[in-house]
C-alpha positions as CSV (number, residue, x, y, z in Angstrom):
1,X,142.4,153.0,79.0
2,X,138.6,151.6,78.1
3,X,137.6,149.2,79.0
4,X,137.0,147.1,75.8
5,X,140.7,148.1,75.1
6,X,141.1,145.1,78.1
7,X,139.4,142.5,76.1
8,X,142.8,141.5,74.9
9,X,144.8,141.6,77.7
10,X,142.1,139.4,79.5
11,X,141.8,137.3,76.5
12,X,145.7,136.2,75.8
13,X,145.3,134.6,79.0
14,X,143.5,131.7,77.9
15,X,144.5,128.4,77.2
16,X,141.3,126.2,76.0
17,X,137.6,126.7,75.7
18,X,135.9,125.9,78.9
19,X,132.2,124.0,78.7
20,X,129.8,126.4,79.8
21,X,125.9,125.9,80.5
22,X,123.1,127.6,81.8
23,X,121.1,128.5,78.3
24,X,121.7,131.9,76.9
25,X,123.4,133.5,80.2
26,X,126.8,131.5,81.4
27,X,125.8,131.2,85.4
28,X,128.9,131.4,86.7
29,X,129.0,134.8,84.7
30,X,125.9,135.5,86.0
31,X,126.5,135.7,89.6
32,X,129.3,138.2,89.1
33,X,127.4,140.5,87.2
34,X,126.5,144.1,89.6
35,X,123.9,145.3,91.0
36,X,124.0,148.3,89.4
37,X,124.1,147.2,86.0
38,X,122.2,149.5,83.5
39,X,123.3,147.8,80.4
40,X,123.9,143.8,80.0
41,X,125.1,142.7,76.6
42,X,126.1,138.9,76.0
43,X,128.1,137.1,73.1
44,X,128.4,133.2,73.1
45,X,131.8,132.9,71.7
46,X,131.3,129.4,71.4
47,X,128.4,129.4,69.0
48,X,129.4,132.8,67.5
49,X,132.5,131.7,66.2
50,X,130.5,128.5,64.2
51,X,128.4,131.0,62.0
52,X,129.0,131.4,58.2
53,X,128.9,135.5,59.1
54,X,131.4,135.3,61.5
55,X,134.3,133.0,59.1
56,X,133.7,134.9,55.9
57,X,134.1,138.2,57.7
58,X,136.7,136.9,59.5
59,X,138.2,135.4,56.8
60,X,138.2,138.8,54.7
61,X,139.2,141.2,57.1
62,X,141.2,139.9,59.9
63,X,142.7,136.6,59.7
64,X,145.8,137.9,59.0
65,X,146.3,140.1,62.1
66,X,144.7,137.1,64.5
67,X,147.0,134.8,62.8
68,X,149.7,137.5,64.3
69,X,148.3,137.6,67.4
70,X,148.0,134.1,68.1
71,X,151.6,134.0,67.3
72,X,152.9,136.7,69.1
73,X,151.2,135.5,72.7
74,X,150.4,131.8,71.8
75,X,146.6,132.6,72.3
76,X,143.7,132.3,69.6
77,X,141.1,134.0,70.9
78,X,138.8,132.7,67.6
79,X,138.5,129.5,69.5
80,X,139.5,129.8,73.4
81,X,136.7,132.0,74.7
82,X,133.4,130.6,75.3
83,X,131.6,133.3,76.8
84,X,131.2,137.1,77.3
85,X,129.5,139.2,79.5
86,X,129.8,143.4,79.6
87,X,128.2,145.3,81.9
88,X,127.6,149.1,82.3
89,X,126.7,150.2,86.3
90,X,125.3,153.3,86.7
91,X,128.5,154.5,88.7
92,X,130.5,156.4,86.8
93,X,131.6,155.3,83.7
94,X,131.9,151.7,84.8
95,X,132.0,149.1,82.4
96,X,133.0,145.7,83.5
97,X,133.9,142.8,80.8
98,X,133.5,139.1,82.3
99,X,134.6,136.1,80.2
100,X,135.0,132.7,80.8
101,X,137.4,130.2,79.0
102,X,140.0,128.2,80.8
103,X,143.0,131.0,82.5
104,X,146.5,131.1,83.0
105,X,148.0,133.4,85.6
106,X,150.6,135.0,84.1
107,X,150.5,139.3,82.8
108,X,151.5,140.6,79.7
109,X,154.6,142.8,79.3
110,X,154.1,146.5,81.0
111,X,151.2,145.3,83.6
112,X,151.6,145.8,87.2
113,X,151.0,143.3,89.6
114,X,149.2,143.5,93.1
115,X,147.2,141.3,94.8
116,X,143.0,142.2,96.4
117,X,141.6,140.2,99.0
118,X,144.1,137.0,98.2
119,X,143.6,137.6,94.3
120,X,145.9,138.7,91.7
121,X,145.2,141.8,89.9
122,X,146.8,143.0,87.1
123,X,146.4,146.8,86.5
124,X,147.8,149.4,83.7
125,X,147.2,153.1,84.6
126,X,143.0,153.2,85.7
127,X,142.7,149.4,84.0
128,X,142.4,146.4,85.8
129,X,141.8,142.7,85.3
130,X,141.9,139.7,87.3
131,X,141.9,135.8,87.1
132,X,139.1,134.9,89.4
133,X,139.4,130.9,89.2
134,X,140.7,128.7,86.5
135,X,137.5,129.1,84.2
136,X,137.0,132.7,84.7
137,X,138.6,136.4,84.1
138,X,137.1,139.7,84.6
139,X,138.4,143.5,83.0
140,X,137.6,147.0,83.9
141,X,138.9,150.0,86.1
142,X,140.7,149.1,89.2
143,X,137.4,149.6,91.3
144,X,135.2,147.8,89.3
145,X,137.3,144.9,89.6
146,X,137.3,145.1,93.0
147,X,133.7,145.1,93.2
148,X,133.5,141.6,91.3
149,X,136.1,140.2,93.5
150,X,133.9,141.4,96.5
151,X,130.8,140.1,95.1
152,X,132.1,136.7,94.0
153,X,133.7,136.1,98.0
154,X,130.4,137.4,99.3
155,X,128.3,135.3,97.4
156,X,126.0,137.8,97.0
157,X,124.4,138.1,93.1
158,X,122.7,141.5,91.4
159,X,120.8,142.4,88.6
160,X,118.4,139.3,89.0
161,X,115.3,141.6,87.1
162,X,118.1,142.2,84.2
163,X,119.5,139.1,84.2
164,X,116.0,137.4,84.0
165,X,115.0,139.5,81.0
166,X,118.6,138.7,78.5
167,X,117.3,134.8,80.1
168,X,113.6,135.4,78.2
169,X,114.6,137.1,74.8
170,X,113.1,135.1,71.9
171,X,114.6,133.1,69.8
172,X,118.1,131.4,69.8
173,X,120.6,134.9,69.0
174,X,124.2,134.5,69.5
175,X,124.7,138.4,70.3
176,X,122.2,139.7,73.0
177,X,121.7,143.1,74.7
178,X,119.3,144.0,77.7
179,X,118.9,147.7,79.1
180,X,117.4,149.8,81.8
181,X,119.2,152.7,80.7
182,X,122.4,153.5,79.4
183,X,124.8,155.1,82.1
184,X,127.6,157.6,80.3
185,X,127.2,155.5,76.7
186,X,125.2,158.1,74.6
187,X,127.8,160.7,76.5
188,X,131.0,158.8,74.8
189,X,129.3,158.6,71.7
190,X,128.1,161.9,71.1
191,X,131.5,162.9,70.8
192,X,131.5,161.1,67.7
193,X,130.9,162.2,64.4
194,X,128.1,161.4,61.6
195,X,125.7,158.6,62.4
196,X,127.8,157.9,65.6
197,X,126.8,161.0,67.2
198,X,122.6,160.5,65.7
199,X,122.5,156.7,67.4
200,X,123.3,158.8,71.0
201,X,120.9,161.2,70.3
202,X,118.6,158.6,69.6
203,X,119.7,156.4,73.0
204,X,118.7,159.1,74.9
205,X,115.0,158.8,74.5
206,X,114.9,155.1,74.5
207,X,114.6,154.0,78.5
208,X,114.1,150.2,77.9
209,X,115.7,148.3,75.3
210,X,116.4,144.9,74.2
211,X,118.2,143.2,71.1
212,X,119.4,140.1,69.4
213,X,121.1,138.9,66.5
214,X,121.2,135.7,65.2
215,X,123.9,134.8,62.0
216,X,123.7,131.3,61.6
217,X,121.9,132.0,58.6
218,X,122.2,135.0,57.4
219,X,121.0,137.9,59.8
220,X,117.8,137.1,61.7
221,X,117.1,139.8,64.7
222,X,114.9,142.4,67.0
223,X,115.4,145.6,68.6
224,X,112.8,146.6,70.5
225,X,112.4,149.5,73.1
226,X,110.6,151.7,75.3
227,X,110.9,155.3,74.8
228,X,110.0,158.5,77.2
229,X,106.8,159.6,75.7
230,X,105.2,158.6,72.4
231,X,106.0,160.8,70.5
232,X,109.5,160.3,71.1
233,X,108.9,157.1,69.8
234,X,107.1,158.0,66.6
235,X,109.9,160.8,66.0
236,X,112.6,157.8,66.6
237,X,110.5,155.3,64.2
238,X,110.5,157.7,61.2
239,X,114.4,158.3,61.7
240,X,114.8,154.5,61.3
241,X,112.5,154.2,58.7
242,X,114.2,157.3,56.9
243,X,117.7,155.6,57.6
244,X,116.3,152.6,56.0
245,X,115.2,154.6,53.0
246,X,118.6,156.3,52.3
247,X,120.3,153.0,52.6
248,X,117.9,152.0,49.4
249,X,119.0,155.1,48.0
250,X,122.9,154.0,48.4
251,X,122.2,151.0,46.6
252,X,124.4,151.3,43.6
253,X,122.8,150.8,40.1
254,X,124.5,148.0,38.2
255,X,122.8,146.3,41.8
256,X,119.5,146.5,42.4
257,X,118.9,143.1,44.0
258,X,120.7,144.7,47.0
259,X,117.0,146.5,47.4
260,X,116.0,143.1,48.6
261,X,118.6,143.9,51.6
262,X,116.3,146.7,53.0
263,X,112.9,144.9,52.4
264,X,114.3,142.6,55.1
265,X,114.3,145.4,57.4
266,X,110.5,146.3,58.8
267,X,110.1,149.5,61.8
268,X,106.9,149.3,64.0
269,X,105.9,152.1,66.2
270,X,102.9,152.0,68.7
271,X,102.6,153.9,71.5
272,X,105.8,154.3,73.5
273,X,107.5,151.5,71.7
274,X,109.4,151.0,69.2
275,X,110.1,147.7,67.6
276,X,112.5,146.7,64.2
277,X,113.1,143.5,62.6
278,X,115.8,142.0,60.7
279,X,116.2,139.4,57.9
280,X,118.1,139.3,55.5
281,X,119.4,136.6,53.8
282,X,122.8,135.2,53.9
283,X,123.3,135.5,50.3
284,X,122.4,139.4,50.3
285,X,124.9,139.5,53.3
286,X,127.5,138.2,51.1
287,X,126.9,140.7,48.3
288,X,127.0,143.5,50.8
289,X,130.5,142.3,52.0
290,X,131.4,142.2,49.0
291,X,131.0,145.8,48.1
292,X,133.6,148.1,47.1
293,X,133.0,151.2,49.1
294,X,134.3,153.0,45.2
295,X,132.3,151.2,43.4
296,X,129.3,152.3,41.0
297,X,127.4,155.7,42.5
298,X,124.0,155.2,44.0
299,X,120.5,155.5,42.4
300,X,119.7,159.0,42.5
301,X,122.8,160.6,42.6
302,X,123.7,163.3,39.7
């Protein structure tokens, strides 16, 4: 099992939202997270859940099956998380997922029980989570979990130069990513198909990256990163900027203010870097949703 297959089973443990600060990065969160972290991706839960994006999608396409959840295991995990944290290390194909909200100890039906240097862990073949304290949970593979239980009794902290750059990203984004590489990600996803399988070809040149998305209003963010040589950059910027130009394509006819979607989209390339920005609109947002993936056929087609 995957990791983010453990975000439930760590989730239905909660019982209330717990008050977090410490700016963009919760710093309880932040002490737990390796050393060997490649890949640090955030989401504030708290303010995420608060956005007009978030409820209308919500609202359209799974409030029925959360409204089952949260009466299946008493848990609503639209309002008792405040704070996520997932890591990639460079080991392996660790990826760790640290949240914070307020925990009961108690395992779902079909977890084993066993208990790591005084604390309760709660494992399911090679997954693992455990209740830290009260306020906080961790998920991964058995060792991984181990490793944050070490690192929390030790005291000792990792990823400081990592940590310190998801602390510096502009603006006020309630989705964040920071990355030094990207340990066995572009692996997994090149056994995808379609675009899937493109985006990890694409990974693979980038060696820096950072991004963040702001939906209070719409869709406001910026990826930027750092690839290998320049001209991997410039052969990465006119992919985006060609992926850009068949989404105008897709537009259907009887719709052409949805062009307006992709004029919100701008690529930049110079040198090694790479750098897109993002904004559109929240009424264009809500047209998009709105789309029916049958609906009129898109300029050009024959």
């Amino acid at each position: 099992m995957k990791v983010w297959l453990l975000t439930i089973p760590v989730m239905i443990l909660g019982c209330s939202s717990a008050q977090t600060g410490g700016g963009r990065v919760d710093p309880v969160l932040a002490a737990l997270v390796p050393a060997d972290t490649l890949l640090l991706s955030g989401i504030r839960m708290s303010e995420l859940r608060t956005t007009p994006l978030y409820v209308k999608m919500l609202s359209r396409d799974l409030s029925s099956t959360l409204d089952d959840f949260a009466k299946n295991t008493n848990f609503d995990i639209r309002k008792d998380v405040n704070d996520i944290l997932i890591a990639t290390t460079s080991t392996g194909s660790g990826r760790v997922l640290l949240a914070r909200g307020n925990f009961k100890i108690q395992a779902p039906a079909g977890f084993k029980k066993s208990v790591y240097k005084g604390v309760a862990l709660y494992s399911q073949g090679e997954a693992a989570y455990a209740i830290l304290d009260p306020t906080t949970a961790v998920a991964g593979t058995q060792p991984e979990v181990r490793k944050i239980i070490d690192q929390k009794q030790s005291g000792q902290r990792g990823a400081t130069a990592l940590l310190d750059r998801a602390r510096n990203l502009p603006g006020a984004g309630q989705i964040w990513l920071v990355s030094n590489g990207w340990g066995t990600l572009p692996a997994d996803l090149s056994q995808q198909d379609g675009n899937v399988a493109n985006l990890a070809r694409f990974m693979q040149s980038i060696e820096r990256a950072t991004a963040i998305a702001d939906l209070r209003s719409g869709l406001v963010g910026n990826i930027t990163g750092e690839c290998k040589s320049e001209q991997d950059a410039k052969s990465l910027g006119d992919a985006a900027r060609g992926m850009v130009g068949l989404g105008r394509l897709n537009v259907p006819e009887n719709r052409p203010e949805l062009l307006r979607l992709f004029d919100g989209i701008k690529v930049e390339q110079k040198q090694r870097s790479i750098q897109v920005n993002v904004n559109i609109s929240a009424d264009l947002i809500d047209r998009m949703i709105q789309l029916n993936g049958a609906g009129p056929k898109p300029r050009g087609a024959h």
